[in-house]
PDB file of N, CA, C, O and CB in Angstrom:
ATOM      1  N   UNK A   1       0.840  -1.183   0.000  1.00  0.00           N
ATOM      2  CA  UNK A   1       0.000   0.000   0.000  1.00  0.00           C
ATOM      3  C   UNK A   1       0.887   1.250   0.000  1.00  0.00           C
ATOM      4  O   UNK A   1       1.756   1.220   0.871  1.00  0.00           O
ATOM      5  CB  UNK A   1      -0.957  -0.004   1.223  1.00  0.00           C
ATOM      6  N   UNK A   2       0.867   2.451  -0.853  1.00  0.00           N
ATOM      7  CA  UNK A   2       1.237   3.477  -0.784  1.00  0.00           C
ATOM      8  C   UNK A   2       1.145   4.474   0.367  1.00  0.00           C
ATOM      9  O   UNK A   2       0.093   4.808   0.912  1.00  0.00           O
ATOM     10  CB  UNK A   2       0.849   3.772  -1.638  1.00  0.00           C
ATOM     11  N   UNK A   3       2.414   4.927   0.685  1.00  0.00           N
ATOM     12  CA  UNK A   3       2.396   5.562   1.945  1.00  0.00           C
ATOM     13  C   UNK A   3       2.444   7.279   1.828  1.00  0.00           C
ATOM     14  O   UNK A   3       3.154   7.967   1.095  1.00  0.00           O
ATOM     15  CB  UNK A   3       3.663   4.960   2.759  1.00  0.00           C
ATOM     16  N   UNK A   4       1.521   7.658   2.732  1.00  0.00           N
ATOM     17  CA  UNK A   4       1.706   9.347   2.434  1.00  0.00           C
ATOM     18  C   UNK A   4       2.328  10.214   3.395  1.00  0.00           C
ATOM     19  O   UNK A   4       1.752  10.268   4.481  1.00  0.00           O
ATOM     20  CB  UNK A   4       0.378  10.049   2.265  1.00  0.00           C
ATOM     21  N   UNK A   5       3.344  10.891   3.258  1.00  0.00           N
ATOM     22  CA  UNK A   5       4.050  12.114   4.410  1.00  0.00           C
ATOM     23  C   UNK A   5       3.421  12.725   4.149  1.00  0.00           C
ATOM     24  O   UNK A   5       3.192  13.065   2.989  1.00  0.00           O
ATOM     25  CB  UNK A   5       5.387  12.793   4.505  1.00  0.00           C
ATOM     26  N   UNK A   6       2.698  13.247   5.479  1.00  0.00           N
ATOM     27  CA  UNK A   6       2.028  14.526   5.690  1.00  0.00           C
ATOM     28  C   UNK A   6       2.658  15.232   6.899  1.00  0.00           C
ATOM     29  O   UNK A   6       3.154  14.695   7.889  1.00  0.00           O
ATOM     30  CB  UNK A   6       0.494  14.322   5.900  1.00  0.00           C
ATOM     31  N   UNK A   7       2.536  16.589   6.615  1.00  0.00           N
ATOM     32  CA  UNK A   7       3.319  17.558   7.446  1.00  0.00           C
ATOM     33  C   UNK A   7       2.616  18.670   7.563  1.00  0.00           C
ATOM     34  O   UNK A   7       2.095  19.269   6.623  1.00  0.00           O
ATOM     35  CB  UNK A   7       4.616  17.901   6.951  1.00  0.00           C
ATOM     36  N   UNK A   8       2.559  19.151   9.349  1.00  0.00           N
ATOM     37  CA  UNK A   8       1.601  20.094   9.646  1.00  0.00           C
ATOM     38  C   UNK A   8       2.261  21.434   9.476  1.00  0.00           C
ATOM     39  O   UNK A   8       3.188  21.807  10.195  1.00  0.00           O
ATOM     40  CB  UNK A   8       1.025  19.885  11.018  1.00  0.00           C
ATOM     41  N   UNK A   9       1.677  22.236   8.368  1.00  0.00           N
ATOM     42  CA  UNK A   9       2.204  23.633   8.241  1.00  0.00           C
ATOM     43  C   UNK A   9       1.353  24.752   9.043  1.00  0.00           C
ATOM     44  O   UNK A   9       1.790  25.902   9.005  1.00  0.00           O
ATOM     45  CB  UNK A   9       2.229  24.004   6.700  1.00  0.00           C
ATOM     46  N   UNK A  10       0.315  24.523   9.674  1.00  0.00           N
ATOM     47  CA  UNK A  10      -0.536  25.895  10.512  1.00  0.00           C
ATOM     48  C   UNK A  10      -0.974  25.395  11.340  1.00  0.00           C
ATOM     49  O   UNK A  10      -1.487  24.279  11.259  1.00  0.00           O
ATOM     50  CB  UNK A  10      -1.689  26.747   9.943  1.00  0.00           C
ATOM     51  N   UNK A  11      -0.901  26.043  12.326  1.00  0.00           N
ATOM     52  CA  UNK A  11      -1.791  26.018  14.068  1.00  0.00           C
ATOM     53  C   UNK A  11      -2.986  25.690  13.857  1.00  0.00           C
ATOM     54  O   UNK A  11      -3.812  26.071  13.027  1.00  0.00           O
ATOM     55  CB  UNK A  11      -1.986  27.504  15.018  1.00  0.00           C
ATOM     56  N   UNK A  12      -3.018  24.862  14.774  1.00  0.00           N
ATOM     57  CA  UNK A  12      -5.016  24.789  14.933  1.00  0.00           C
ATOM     58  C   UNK A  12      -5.519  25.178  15.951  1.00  0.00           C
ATOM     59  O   UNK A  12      -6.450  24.809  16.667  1.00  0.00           O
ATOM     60  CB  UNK A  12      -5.799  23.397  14.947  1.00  0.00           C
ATOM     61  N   UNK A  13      -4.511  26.297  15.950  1.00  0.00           N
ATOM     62  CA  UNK A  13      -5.545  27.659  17.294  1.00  0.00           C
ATOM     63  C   UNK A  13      -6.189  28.572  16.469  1.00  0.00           C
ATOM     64  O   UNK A  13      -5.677  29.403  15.720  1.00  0.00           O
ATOM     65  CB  UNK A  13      -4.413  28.942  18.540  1.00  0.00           C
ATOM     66  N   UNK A  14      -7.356  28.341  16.676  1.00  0.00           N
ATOM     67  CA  UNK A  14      -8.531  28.937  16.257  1.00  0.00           C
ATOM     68  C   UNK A  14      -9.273  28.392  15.627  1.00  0.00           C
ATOM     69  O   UNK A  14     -10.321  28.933  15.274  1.00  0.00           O
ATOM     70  CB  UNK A  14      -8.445  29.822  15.728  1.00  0.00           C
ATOM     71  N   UNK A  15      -8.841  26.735  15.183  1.00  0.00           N
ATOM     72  CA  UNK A  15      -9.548  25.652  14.498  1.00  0.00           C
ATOM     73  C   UNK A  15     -10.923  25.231  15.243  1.00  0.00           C
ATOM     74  O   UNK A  15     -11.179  25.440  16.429  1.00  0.00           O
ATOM     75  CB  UNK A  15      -8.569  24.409  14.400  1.00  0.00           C
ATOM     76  N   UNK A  16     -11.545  24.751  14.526  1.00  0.00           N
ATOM     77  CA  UNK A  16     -13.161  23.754  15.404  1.00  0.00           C
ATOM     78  C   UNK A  16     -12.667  22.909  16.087  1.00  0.00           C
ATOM     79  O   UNK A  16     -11.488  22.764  15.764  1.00  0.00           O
ATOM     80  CB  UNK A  16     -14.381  22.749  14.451  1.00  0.00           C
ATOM     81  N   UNK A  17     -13.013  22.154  17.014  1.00  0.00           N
ATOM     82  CA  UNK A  17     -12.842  21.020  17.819  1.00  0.00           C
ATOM     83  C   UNK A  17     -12.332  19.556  17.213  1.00  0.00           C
ATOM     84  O   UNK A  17     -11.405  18.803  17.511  1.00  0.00           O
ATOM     85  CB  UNK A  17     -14.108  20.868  18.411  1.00  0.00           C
ATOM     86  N   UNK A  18     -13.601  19.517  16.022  1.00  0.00           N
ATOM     87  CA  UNK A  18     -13.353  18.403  14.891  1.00  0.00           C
ATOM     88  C   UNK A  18     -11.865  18.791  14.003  1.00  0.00           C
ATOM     89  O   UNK A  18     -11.264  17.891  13.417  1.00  0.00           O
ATOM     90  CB  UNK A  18     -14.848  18.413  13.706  1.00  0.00           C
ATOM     91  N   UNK A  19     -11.486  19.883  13.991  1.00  0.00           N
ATOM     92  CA  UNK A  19     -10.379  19.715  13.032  1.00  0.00           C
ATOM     93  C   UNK A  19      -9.097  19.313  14.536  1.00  0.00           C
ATOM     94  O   UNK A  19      -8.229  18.441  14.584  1.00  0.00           O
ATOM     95  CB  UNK A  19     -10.070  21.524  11.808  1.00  0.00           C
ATOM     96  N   UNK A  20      -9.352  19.991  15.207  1.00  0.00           N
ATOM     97  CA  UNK A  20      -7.976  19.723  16.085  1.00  0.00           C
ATOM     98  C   UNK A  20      -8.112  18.030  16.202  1.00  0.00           C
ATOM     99  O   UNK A  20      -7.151  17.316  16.491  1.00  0.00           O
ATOM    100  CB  UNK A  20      -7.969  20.650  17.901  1.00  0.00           C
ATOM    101  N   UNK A  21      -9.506  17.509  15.921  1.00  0.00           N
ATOM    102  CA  UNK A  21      -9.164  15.999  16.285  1.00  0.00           C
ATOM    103  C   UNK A  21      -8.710  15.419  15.715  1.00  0.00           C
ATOM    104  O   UNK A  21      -7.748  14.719  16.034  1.00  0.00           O
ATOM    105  CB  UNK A  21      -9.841  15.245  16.515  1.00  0.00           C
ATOM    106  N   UNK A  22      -9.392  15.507  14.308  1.00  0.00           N
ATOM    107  CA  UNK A  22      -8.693  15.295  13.597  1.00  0.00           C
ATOM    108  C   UNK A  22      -7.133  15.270  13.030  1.00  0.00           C
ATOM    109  O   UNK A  22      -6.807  14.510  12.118  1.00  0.00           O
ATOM    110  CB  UNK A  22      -9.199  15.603  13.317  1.00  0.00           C
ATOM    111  N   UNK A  23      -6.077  16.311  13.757  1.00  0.00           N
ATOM    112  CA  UNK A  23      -5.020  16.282  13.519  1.00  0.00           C
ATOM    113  C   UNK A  23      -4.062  15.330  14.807  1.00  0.00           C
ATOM    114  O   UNK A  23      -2.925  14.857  14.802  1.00  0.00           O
ATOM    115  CB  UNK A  23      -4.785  17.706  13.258  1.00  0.00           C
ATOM    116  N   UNK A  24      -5.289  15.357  15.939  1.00  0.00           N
ATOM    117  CA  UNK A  24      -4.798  14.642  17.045  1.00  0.00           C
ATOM    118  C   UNK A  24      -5.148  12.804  15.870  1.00  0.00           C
ATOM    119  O   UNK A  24      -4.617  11.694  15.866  1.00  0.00           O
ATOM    120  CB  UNK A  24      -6.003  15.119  18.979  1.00  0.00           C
ATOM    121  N   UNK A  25      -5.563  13.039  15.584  1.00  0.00           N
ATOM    122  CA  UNK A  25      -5.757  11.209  15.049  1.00  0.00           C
ATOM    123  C   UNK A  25      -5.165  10.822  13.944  1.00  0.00           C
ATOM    124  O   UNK A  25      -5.116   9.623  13.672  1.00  0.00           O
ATOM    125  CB  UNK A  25      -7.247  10.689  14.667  1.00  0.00           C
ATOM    126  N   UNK A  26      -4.464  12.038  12.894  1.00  0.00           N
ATOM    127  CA  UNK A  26      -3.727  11.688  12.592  1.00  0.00           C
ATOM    128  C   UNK A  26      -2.128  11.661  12.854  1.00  0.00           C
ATOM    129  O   UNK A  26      -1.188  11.269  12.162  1.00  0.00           O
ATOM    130  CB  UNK A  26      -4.115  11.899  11.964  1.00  0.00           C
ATOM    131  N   UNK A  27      -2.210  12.219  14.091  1.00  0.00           N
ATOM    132  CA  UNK A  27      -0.549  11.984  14.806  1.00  0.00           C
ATOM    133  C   UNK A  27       0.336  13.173  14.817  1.00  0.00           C
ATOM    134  O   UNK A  27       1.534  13.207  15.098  1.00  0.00           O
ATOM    135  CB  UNK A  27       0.413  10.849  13.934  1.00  0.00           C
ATOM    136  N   UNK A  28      -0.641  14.383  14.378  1.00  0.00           N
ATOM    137  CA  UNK A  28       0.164  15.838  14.489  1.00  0.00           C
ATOM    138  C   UNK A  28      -0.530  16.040  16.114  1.00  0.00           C
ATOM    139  O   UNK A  28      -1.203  15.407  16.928  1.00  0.00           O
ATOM    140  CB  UNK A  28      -0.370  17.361  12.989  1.00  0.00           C
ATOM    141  N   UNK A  29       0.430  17.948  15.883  1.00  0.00           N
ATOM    142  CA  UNK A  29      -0.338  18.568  16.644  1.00  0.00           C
ATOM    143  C   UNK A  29       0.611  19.748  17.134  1.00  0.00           C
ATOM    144  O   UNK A  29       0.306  20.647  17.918  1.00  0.00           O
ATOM    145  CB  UNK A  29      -0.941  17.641  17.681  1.00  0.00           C
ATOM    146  N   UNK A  30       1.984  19.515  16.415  1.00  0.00           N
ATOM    147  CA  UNK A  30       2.542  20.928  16.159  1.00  0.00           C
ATOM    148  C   UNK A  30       3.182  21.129  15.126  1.00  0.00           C
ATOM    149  O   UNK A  30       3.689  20.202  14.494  1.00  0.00           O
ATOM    150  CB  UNK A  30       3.333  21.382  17.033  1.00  0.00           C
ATOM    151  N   UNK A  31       3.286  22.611  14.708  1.00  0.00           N
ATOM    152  CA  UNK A  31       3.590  22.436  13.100  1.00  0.00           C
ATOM    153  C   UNK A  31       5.473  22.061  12.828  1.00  0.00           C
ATOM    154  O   UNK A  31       6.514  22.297  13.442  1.00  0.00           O
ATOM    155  CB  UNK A  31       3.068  24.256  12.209  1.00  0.00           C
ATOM    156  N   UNK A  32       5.208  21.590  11.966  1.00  0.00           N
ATOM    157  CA  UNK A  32       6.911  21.038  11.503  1.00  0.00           C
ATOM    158  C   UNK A  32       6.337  19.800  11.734  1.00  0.00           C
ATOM    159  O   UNK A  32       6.545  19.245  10.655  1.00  0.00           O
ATOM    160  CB  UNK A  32       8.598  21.468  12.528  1.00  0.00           C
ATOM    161  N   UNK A  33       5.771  19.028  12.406  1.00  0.00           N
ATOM    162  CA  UNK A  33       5.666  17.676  12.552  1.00  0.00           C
ATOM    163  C   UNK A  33       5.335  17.002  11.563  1.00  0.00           C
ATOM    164  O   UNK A  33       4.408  17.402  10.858  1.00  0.00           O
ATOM    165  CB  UNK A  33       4.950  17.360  13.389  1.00  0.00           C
ATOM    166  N   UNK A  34       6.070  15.708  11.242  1.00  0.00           N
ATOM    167  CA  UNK A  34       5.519  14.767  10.126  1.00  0.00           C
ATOM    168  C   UNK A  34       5.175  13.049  10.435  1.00  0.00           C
ATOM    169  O   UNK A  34       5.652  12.190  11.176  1.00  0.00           O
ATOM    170  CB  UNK A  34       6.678  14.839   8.963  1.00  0.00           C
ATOM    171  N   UNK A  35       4.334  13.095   9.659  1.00  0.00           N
ATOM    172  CA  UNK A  35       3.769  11.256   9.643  1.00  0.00           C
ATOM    173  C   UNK A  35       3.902  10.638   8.362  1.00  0.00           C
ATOM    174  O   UNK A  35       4.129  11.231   7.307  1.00  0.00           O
ATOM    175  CB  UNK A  35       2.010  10.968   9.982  1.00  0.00           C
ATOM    176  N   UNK A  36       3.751   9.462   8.512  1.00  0.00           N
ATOM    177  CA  UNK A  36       3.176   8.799   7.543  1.00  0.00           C
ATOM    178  C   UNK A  36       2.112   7.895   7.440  1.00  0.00           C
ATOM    179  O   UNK A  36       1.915   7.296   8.497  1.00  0.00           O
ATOM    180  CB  UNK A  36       3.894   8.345   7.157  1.00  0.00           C
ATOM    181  N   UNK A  37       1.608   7.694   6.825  1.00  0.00           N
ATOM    182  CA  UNK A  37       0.205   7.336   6.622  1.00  0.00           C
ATOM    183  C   UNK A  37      -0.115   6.166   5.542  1.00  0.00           C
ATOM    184  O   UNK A  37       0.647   5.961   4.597  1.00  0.00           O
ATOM    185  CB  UNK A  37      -0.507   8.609   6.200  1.00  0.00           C
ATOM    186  N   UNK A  38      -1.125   5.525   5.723  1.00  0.00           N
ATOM    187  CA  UNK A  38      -0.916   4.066   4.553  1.00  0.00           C
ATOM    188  C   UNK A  38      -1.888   4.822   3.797  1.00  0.00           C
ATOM    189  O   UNK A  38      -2.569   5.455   4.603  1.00  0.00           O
ATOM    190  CB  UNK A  38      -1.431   2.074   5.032  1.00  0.00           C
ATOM    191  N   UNK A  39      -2.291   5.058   2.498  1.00  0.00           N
ATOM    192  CA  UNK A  39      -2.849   5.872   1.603  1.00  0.00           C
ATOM    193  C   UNK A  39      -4.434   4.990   1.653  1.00  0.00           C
ATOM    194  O   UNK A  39      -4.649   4.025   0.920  1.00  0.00           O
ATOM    195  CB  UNK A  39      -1.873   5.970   0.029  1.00  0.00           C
ATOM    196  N   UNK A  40      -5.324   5.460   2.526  1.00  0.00           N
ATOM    197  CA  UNK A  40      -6.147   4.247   2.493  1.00  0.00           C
ATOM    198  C   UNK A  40      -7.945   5.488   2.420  1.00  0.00           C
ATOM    199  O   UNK A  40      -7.810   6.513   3.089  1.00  0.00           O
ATOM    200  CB  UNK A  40      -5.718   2.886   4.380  1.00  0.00           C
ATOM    201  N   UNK A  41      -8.938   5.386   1.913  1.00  0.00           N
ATOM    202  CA  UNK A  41      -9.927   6.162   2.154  1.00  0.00           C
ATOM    203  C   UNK A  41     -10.506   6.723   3.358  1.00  0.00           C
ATOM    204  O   UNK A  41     -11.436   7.515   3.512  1.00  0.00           O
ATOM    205  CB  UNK A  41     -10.640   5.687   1.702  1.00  0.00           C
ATOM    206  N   UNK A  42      -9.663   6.067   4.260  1.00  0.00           N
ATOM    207  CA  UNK A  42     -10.120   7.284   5.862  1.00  0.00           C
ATOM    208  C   UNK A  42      -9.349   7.643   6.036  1.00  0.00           C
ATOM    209  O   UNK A  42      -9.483   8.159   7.146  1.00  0.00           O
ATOM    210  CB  UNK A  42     -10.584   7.015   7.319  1.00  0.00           C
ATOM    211  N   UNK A  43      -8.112   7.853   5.592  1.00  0.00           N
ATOM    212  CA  UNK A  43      -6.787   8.668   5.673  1.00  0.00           C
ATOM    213  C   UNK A  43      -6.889  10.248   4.705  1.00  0.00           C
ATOM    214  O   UNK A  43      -6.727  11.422   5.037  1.00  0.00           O
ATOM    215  CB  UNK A  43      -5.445   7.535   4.975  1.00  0.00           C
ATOM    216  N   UNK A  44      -7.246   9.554   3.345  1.00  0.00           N
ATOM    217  CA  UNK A  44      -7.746  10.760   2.767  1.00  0.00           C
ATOM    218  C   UNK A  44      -8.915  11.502   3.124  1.00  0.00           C
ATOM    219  O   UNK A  44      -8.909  12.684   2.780  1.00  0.00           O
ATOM    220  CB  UNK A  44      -7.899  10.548   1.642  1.00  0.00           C
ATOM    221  N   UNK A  45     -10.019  11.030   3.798  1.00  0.00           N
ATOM    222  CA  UNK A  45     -11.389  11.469   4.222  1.00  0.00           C
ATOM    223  C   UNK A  45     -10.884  12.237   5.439  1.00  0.00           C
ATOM    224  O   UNK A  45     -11.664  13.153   5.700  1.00  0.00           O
ATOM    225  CB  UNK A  45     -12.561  10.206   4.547  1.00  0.00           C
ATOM    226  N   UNK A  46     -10.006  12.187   6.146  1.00  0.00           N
ATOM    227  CA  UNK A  46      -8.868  13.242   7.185  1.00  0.00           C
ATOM    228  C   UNK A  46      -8.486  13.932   6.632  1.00  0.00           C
ATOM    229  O   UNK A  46      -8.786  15.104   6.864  1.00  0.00           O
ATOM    230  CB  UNK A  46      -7.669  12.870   7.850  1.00  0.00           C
ATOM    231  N   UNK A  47      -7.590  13.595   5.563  1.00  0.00           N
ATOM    232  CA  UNK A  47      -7.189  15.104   5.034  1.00  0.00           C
ATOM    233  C   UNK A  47      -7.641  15.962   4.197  1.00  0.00           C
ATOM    234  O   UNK A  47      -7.107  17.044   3.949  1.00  0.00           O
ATOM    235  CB  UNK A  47      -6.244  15.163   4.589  1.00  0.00           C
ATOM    236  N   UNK A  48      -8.856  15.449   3.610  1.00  0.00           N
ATOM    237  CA  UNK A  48      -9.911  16.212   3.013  1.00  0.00           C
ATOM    238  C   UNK A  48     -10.238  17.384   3.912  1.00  0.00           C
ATOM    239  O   UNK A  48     -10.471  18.541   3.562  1.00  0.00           O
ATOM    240  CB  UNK A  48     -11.141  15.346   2.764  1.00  0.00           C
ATOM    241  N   UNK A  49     -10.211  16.858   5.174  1.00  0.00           N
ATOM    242  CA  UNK A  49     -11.046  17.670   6.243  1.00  0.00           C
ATOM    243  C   UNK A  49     -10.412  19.421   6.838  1.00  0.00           C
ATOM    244  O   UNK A  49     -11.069  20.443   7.041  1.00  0.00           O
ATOM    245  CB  UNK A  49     -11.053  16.499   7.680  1.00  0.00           C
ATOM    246  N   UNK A  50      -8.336  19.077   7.032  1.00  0.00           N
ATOM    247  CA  UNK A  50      -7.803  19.608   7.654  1.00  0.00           C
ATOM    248  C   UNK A  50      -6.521  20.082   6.026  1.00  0.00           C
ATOM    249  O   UNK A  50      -5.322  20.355   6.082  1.00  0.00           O
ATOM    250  CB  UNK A  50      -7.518  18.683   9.137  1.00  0.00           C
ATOM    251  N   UNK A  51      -7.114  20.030   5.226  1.00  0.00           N
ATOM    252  CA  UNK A  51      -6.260  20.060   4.097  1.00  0.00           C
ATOM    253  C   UNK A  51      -5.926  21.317   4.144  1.00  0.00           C
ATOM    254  O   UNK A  51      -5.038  21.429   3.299  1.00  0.00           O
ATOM    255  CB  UNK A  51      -6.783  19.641   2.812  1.00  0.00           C
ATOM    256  N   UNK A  52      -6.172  22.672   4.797  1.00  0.00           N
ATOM    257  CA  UNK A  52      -5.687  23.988   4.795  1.00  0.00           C
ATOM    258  C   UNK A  52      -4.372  24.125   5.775  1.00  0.00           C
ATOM    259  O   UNK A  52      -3.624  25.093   5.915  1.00  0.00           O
ATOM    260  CB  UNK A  52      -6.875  24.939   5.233  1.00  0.00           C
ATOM    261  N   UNK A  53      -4.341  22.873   6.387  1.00  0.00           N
ATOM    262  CA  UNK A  53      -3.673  23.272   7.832  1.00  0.00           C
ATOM    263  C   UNK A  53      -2.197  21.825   7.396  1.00  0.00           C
ATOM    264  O   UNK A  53      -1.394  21.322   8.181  1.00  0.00           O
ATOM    265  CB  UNK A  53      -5.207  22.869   9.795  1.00  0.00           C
ATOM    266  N   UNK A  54      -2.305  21.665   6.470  1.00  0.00           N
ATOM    267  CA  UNK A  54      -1.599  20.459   6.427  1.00  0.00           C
ATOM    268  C   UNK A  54      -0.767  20.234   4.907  1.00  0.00           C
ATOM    269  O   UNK A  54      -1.377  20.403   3.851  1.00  0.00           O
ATOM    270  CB  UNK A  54      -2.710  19.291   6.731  1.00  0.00           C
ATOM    271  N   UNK A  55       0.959  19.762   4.937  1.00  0.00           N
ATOM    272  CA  UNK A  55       0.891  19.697   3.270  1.00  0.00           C
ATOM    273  C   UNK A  55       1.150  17.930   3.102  1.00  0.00           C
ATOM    274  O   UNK A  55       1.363  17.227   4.090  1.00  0.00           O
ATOM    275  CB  UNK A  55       2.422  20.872   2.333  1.00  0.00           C
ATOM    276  N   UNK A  56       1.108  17.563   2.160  1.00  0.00           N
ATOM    277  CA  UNK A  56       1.101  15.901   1.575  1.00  0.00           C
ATOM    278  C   UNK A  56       1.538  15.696   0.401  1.00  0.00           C
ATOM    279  O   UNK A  56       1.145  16.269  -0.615  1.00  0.00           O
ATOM    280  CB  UNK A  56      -0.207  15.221   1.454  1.00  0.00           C
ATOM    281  N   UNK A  57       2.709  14.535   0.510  1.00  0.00           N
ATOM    282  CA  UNK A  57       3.251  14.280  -0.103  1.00  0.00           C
ATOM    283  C   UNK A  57       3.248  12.877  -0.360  1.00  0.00           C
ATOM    284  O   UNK A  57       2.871  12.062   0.482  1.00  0.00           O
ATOM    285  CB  UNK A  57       4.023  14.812   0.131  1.00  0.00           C
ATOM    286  N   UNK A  58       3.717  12.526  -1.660  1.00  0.00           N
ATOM    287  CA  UNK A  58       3.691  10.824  -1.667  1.00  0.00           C
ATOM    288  C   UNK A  58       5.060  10.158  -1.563  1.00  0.00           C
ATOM    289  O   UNK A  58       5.150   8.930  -1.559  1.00  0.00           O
ATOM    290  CB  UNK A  58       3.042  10.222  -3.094  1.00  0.00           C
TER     291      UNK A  58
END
């Protein structure tokens, strides 16, 4: 399965509740931080969500 680096470029102070959880579930939560991720449809259905606050790479 294809794996995705994602890396948090903006604060989620001042974000909704749902987006900060969203970044808590995908394993951020300060910026510079990076993950990786198995490229799977609830991975993208996350970053659909927080895609302003976040960059991705393959």
């Amino acid at each position: 399965m294809p794996k995705l680096k994602i890396t948090q470029t903006r604060s989620q102070i001042g974000q909704s509740q749902k987006h900060r959880g969203t970044l808590r579930a995908l394993g951020l939560g300060k910026i510079g931080r990076s993950v990786e991720r198995e490229d799977t449809p609830e991975t993208l259905g996350m970053l659909r969500k927080v895609r302003h606050l976040v960059r991705i790479e393959d």
